[in-house]
PDB file of N, CA, C and O in Angstrom:
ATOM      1  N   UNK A   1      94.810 126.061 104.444  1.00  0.00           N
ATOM      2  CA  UNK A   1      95.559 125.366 105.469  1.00  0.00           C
ATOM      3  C   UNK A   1      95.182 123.889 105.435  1.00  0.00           C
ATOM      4  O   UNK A   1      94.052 123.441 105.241  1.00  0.00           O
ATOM      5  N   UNK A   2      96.506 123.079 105.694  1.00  0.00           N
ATOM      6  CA  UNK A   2      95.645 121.661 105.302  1.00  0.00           C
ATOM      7  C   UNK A   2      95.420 120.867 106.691  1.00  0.00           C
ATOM      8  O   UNK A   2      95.582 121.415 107.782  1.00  0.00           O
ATOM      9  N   UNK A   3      95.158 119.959 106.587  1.00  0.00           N
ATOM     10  CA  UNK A   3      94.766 119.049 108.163  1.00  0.00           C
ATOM     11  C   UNK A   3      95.641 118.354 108.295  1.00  0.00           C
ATOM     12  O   UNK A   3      95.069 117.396 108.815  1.00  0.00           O
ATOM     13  N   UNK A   4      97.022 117.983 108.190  1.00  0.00           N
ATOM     14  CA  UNK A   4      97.686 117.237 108.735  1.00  0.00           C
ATOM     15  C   UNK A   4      98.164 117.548 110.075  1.00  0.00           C
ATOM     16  O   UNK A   4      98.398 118.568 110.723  1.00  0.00           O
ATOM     17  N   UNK A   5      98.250 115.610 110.341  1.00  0.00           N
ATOM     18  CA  UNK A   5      98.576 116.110 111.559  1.00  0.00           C
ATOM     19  C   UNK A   5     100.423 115.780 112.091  1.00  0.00           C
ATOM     20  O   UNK A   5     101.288 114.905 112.064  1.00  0.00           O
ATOM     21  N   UNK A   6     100.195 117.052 112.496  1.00  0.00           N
ATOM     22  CA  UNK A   6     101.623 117.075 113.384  1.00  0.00           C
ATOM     23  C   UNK A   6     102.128 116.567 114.291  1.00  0.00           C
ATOM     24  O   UNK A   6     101.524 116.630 115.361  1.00  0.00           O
ATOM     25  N   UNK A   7     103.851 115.636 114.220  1.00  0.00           N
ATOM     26  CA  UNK A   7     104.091 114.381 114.994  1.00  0.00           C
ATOM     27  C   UNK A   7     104.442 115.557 116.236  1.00  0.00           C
ATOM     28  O   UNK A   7     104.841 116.679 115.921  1.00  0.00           O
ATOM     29  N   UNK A   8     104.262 115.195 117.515  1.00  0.00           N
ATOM     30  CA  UNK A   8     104.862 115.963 118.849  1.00  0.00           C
ATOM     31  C   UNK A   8     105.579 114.627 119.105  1.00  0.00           C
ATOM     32  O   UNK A   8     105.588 114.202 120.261  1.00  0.00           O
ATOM     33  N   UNK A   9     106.075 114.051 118.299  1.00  0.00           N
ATOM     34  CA  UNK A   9     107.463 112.675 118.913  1.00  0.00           C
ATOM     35  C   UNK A   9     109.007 113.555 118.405  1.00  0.00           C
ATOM     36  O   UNK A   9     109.032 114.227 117.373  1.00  0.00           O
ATOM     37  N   UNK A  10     110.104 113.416 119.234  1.00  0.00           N
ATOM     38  CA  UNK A  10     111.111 113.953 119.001  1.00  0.00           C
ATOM     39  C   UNK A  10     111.879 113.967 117.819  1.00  0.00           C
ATOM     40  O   UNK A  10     112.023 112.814 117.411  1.00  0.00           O
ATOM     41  N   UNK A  11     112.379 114.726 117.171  1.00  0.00           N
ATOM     42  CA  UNK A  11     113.495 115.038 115.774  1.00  0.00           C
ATOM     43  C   UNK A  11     114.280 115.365 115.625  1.00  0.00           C
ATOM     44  O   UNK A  11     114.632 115.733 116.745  1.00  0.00           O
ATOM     45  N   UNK A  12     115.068 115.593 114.943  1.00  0.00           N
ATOM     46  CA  UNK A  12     116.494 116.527 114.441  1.00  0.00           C
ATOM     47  C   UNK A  12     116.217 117.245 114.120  1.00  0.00           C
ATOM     48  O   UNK A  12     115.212 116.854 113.527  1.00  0.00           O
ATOM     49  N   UNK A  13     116.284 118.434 113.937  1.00  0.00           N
ATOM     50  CA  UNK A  13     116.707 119.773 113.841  1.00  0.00           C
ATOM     51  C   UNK A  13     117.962 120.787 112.817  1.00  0.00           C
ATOM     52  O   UNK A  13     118.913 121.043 113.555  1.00  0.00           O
ATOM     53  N   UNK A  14     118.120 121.231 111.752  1.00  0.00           N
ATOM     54  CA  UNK A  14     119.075 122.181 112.056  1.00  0.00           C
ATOM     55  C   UNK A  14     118.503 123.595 111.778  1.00  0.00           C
ATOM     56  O   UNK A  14     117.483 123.721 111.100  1.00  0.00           O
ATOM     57  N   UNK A  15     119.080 124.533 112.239  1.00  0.00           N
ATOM     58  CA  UNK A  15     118.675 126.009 112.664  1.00  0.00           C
ATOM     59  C   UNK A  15     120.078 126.917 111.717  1.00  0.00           C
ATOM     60  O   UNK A  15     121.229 126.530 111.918  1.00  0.00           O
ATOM     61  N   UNK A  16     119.918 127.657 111.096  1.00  0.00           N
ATOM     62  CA  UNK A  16     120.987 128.445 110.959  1.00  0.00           C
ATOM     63  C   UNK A  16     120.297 129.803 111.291  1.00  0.00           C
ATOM     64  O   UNK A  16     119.095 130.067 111.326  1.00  0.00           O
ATOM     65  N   UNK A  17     121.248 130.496 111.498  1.00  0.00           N
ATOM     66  CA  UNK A  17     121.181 131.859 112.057  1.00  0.00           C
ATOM     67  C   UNK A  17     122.721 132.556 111.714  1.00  0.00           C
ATOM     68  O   UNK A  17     123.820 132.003 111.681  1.00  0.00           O
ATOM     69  N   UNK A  18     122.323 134.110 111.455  1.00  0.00           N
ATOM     70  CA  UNK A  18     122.873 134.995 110.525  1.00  0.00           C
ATOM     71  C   UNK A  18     124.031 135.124 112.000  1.00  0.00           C
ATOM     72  O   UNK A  18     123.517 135.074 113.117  1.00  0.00           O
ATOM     73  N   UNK A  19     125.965 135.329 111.838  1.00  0.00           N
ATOM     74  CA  UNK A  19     126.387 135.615 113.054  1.00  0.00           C
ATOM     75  C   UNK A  19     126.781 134.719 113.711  1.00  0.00           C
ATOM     76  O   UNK A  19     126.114 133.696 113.867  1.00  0.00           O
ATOM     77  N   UNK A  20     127.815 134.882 114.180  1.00  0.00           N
ATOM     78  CA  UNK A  20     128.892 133.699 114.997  1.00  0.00           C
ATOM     79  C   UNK A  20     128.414 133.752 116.258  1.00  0.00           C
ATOM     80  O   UNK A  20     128.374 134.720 117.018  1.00  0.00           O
ATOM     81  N   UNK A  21     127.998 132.464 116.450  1.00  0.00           N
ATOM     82  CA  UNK A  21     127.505 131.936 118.121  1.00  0.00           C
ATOM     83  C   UNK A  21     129.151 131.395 118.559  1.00  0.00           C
ATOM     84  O   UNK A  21     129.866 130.924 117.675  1.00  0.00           O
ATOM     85  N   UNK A  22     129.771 131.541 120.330  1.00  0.00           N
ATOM     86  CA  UNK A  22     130.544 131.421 120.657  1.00  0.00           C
ATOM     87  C   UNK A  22     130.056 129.755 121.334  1.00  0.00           C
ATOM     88  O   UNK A  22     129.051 129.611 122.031  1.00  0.00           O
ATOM     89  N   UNK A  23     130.760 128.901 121.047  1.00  0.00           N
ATOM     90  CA  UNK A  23     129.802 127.421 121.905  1.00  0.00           C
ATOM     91  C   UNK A  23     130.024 127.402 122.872  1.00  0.00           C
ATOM     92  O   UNK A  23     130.461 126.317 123.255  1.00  0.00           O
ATOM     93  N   UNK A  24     129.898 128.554 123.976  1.00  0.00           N
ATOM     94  CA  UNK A  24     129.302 128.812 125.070  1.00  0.00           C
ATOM     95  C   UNK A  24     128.022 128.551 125.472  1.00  0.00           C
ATOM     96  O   UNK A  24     127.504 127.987 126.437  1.00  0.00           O
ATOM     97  N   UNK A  25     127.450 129.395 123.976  1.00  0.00           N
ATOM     98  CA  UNK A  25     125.852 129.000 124.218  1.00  0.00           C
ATOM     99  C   UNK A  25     125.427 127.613 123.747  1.00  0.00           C
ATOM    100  O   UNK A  25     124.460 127.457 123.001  1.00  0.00           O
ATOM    101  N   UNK A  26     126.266 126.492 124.259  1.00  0.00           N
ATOM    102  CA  UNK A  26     125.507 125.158 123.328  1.00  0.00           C
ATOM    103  C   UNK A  26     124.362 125.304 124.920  1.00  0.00           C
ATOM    104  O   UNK A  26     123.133 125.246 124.897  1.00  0.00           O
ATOM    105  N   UNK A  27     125.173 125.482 126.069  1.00  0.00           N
ATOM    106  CA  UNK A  27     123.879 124.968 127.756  1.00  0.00           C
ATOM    107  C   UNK A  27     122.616 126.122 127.102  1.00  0.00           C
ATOM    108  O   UNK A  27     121.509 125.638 126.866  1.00  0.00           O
ATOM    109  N   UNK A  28     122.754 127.024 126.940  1.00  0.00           N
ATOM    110  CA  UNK A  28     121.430 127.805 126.784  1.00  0.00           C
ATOM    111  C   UNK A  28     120.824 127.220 125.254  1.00  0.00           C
ATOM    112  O   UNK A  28     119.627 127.473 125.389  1.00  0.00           O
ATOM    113  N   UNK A  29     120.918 126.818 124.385  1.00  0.00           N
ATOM    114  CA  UNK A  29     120.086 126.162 123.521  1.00  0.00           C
ATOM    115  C   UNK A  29     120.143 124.573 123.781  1.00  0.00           C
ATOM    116  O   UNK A  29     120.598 124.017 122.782  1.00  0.00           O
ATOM    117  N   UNK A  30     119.892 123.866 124.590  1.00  0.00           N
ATOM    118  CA  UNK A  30     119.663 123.112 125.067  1.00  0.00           C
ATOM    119  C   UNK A  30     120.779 121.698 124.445  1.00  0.00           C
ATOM    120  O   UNK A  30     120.602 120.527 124.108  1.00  0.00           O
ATOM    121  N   UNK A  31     121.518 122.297 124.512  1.00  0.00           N
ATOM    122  CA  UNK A  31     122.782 121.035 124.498  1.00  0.00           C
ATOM    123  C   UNK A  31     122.900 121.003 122.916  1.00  0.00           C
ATOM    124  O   UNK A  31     123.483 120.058 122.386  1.00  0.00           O
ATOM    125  N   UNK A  32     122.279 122.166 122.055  1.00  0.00           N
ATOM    126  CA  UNK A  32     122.569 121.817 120.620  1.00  0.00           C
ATOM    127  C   UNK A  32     123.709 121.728 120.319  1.00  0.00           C
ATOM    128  O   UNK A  32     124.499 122.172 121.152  1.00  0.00           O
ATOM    129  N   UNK A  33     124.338 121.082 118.924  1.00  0.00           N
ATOM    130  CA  UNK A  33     126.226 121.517 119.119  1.00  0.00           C
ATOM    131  C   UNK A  33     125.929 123.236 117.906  1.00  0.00           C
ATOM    132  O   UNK A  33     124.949 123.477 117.200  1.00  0.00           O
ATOM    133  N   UNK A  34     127.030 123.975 118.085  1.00  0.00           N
ATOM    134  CA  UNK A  34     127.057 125.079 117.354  1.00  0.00           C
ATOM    135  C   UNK A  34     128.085 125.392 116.851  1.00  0.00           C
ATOM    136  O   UNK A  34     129.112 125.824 117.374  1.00  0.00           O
ATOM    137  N   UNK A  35     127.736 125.088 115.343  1.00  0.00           N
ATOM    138  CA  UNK A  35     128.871 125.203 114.278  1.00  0.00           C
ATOM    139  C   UNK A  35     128.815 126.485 113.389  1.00  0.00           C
ATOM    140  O   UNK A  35     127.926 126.908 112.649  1.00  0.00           O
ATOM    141  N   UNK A  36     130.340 127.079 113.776  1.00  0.00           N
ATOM    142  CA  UNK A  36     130.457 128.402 113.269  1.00  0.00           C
ATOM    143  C   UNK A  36     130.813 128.124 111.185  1.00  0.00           C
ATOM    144  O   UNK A  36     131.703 127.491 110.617  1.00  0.00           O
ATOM    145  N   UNK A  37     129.797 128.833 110.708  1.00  0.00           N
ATOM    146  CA  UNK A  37     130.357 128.949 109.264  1.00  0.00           C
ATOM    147  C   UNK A  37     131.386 129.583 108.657  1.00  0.00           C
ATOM    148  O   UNK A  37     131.376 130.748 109.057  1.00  0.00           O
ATOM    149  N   UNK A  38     132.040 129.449 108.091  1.00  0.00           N
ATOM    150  CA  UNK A  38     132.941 130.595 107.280  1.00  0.00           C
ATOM    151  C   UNK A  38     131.819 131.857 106.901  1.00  0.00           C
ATOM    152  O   UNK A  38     132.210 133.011 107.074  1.00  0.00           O
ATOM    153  N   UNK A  39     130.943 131.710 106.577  1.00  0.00           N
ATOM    154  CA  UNK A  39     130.361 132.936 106.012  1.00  0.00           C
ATOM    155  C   UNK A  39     129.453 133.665 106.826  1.00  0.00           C
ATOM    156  O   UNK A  39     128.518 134.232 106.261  1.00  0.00           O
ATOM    157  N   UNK A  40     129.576 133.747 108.091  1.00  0.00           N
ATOM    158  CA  UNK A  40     129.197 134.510 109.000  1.00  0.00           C
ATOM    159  C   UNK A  40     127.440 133.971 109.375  1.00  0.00           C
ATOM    160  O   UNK A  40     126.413 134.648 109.417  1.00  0.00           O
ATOM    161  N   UNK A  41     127.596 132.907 109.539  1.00  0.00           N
ATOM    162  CA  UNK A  41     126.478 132.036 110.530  1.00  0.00           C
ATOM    163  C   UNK A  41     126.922 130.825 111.171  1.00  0.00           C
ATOM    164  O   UNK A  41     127.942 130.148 111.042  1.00  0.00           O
ATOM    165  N   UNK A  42     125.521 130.688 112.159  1.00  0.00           N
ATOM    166  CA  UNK A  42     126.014 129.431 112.545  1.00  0.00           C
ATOM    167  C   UNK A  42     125.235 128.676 112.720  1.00  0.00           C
ATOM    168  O   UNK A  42     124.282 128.886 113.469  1.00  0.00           O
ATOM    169  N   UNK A  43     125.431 127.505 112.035  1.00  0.00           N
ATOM    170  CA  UNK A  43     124.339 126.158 112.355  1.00  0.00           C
ATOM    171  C   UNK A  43     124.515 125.517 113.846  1.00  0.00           C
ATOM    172  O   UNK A  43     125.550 125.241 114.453  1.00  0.00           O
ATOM    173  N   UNK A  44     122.793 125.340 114.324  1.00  0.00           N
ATOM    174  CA  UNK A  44     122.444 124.739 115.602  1.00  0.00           C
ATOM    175  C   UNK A  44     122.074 123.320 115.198  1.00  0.00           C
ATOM    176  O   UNK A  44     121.900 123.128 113.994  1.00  0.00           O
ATOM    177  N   UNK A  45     121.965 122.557 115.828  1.00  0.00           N
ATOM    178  CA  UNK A  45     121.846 120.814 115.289  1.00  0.00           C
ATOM    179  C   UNK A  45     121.681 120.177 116.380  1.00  0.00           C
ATOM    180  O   UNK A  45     122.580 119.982 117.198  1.00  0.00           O
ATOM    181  N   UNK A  46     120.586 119.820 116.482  1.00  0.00           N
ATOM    182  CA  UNK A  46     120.380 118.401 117.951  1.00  0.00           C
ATOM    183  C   UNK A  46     118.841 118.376 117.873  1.00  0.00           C
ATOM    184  O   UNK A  46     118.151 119.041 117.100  1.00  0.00           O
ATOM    185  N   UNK A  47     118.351 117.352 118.959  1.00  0.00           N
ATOM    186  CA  UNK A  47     117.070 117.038 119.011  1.00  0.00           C
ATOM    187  C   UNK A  47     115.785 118.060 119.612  1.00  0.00           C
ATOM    188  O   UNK A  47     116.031 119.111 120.204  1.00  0.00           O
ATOM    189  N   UNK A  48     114.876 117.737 119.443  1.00  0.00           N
ATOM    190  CA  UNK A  48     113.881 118.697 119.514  1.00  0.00           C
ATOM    191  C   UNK A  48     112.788 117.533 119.933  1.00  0.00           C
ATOM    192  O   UNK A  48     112.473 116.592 119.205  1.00  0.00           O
ATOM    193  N   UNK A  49     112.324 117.767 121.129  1.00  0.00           N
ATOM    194  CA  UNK A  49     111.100 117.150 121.725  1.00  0.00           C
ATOM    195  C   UNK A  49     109.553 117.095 121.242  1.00  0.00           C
ATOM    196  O   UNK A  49     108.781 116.149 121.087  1.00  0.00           O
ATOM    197  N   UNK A  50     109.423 118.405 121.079  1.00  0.00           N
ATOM    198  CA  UNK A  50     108.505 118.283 120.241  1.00  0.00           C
ATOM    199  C   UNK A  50     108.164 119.838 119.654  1.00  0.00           C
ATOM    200  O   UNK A  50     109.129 120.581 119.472  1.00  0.00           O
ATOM    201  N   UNK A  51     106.966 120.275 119.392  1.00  0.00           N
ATOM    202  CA  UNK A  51     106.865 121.474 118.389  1.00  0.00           C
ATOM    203  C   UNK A  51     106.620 123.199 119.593  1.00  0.00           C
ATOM    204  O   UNK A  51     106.548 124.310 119.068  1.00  0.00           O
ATOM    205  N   UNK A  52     106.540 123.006 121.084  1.00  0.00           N
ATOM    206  CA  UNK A  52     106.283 123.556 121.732  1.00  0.00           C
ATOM    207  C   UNK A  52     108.050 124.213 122.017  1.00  0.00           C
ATOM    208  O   UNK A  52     108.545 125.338 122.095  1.00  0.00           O
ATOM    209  N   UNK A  53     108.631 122.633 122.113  1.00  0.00           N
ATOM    210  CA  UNK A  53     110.030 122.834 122.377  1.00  0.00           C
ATOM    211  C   UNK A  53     110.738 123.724 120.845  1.00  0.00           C
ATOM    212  O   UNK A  53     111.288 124.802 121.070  1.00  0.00           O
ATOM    213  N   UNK A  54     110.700 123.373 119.816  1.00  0.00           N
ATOM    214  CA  UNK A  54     110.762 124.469 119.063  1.00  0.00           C
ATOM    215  C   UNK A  54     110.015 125.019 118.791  1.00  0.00           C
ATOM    216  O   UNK A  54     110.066 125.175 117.571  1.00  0.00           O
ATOM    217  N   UNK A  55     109.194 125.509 119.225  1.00  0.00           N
ATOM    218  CA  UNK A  55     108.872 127.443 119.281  1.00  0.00           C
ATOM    219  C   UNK A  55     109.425 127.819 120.237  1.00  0.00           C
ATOM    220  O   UNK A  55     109.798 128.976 120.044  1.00  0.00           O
ATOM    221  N   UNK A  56     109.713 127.437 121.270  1.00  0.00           N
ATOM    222  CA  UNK A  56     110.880 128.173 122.956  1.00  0.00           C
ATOM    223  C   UNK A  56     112.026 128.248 122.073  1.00  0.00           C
ATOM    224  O   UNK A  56     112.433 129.385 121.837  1.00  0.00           O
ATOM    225  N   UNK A  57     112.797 127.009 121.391  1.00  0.00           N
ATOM    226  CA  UNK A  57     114.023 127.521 120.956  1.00  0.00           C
ATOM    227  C   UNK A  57     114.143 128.589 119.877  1.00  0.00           C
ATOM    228  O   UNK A  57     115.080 129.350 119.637  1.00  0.00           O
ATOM    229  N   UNK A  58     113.265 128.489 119.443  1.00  0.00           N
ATOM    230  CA  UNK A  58     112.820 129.842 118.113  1.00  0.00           C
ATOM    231  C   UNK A  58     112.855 131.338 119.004  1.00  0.00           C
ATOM    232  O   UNK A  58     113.547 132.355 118.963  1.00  0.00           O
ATOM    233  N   UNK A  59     111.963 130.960 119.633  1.00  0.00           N
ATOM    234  CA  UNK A  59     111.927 132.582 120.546  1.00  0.00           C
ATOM    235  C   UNK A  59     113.302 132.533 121.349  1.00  0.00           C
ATOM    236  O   UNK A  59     113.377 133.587 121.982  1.00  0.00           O
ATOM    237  N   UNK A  60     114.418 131.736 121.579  1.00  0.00           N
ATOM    238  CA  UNK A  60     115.342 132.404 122.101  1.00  0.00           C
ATOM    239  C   UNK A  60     116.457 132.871 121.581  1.00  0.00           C
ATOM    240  O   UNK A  60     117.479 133.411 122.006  1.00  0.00           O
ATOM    241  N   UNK A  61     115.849 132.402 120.133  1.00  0.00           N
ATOM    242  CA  UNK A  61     117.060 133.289 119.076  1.00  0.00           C
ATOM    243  C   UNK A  61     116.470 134.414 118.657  1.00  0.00           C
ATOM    244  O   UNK A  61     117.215 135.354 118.378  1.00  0.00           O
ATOM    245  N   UNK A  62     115.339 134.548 118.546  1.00  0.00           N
ATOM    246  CA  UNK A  62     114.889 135.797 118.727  1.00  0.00           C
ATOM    247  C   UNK A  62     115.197 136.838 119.625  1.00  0.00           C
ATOM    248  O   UNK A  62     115.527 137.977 119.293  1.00  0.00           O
ATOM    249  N   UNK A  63     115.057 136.336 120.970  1.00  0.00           N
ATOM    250  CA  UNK A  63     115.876 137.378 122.125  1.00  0.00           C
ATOM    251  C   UNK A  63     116.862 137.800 122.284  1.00  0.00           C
ATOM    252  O   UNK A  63     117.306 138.564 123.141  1.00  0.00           O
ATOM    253  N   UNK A  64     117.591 136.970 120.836  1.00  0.00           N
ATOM    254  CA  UNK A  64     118.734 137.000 121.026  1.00  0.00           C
ATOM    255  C   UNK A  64     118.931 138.535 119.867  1.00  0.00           C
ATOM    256  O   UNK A  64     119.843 139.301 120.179  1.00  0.00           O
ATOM    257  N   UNK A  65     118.317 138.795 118.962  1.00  0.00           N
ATOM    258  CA  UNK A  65     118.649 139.016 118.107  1.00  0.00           C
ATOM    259  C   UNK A  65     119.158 138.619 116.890  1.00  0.00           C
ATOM    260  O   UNK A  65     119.582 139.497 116.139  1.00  0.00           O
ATOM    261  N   UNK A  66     119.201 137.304 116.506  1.00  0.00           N
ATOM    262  CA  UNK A  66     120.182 136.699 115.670  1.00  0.00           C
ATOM    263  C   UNK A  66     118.988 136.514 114.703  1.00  0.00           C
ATOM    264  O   UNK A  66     117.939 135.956 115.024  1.00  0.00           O
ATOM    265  N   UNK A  67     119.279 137.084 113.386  1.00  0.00           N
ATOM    266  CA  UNK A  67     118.297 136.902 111.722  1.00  0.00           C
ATOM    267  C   UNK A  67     118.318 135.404 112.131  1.00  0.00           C
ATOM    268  O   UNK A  67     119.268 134.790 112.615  1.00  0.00           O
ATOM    269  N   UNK A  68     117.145 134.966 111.853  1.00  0.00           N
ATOM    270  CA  UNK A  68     116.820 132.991 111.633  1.00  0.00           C
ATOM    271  C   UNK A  68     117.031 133.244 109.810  1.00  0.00           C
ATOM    272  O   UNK A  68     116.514 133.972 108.962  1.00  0.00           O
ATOM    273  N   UNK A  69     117.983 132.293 109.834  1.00  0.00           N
ATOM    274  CA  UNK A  69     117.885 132.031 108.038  1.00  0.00           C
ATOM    275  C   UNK A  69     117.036 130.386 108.003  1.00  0.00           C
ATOM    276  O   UNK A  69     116.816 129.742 106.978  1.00  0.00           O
ATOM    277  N   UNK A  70     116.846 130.176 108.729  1.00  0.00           N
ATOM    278  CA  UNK A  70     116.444 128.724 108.032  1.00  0.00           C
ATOM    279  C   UNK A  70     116.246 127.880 109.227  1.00  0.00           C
ATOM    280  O   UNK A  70     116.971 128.001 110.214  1.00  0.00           O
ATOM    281  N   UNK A  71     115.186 126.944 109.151  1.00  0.00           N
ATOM    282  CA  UNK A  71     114.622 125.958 110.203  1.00  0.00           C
ATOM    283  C   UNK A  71     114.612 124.819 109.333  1.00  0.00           C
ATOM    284  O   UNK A  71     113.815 124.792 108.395  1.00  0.00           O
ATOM    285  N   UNK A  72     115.680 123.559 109.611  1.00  0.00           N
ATOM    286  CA  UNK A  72     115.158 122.394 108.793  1.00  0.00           C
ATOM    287  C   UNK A  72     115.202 121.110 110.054  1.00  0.00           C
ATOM    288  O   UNK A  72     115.981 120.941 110.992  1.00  0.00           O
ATOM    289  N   UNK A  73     113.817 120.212 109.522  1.00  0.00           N
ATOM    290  CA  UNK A  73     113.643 119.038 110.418  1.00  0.00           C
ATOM    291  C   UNK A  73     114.879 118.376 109.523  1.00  0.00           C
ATOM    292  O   UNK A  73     115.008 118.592 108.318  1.00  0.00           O
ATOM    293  N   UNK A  74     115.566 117.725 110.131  1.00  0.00           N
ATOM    294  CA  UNK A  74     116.635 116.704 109.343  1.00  0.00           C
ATOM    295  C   UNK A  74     116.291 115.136 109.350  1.00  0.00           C
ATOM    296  O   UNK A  74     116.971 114.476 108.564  1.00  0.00           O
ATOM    297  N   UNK A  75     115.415 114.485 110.057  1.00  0.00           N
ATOM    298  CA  UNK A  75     115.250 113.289 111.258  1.00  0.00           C
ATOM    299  C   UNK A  75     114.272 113.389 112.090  1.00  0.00           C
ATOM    300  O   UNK A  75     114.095 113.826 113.227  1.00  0.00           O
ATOM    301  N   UNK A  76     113.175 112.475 110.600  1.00  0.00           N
ATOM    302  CA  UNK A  76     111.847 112.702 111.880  1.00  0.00           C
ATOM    303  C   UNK A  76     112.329 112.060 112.991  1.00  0.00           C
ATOM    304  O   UNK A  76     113.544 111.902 113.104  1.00  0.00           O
ATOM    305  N   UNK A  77     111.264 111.509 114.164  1.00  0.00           N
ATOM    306  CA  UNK A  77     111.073 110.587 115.072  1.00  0.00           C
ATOM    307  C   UNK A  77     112.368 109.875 115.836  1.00  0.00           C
ATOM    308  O   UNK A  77     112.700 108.690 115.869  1.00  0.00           O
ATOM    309  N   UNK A  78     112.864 110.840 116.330  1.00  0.00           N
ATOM    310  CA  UNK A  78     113.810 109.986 117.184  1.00  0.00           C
ATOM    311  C   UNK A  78     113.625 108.982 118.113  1.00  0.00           C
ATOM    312  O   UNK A  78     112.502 109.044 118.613  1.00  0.00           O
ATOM    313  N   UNK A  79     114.378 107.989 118.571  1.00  0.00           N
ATOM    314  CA  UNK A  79     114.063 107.261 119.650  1.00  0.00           C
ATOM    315  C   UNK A  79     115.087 107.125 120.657  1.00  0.00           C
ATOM    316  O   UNK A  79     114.868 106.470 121.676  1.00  0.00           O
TER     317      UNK A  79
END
């Protein structure tokens, strides 16, 4: 494990997950926008506060049931 250290300053985000989200749920993932794929996922995309705030949004796709295919930072350090 190495020692770097991890920024807790805000980022971009995108999330895909296996399964069509209706963008109903953009208020319950915290204002992300949610783009349905042709191939049966859907990318989440918006900012992330810091690393506490994604692990909550991680665990609520989990509750959700929805396979996580992929977590990418896009944009460190927002301002």
């Amino acid at each position: 494990m190495t020692k770097e250290r991890i920024s807790n300053k805000p980022a971009l985000y995108e999330i895909r997950v296996k399964g069509n989200l209706d963008p109903q749920w953009t208020d319950w993932f915290d204002g992300f926008a949610l783009t349905v794929q042709e191939n049966d996922e859907t990318l989440l995309t918006g900012p992330v506060a810091d690393q506490p705030a994604l692990h909550g949004l991680l665990a609520r796709i989990r509750d959700l049931g929805l396979p996580l295919l992929s977590v990418q930072q896009v944009k460190e350090e927002l301002e």
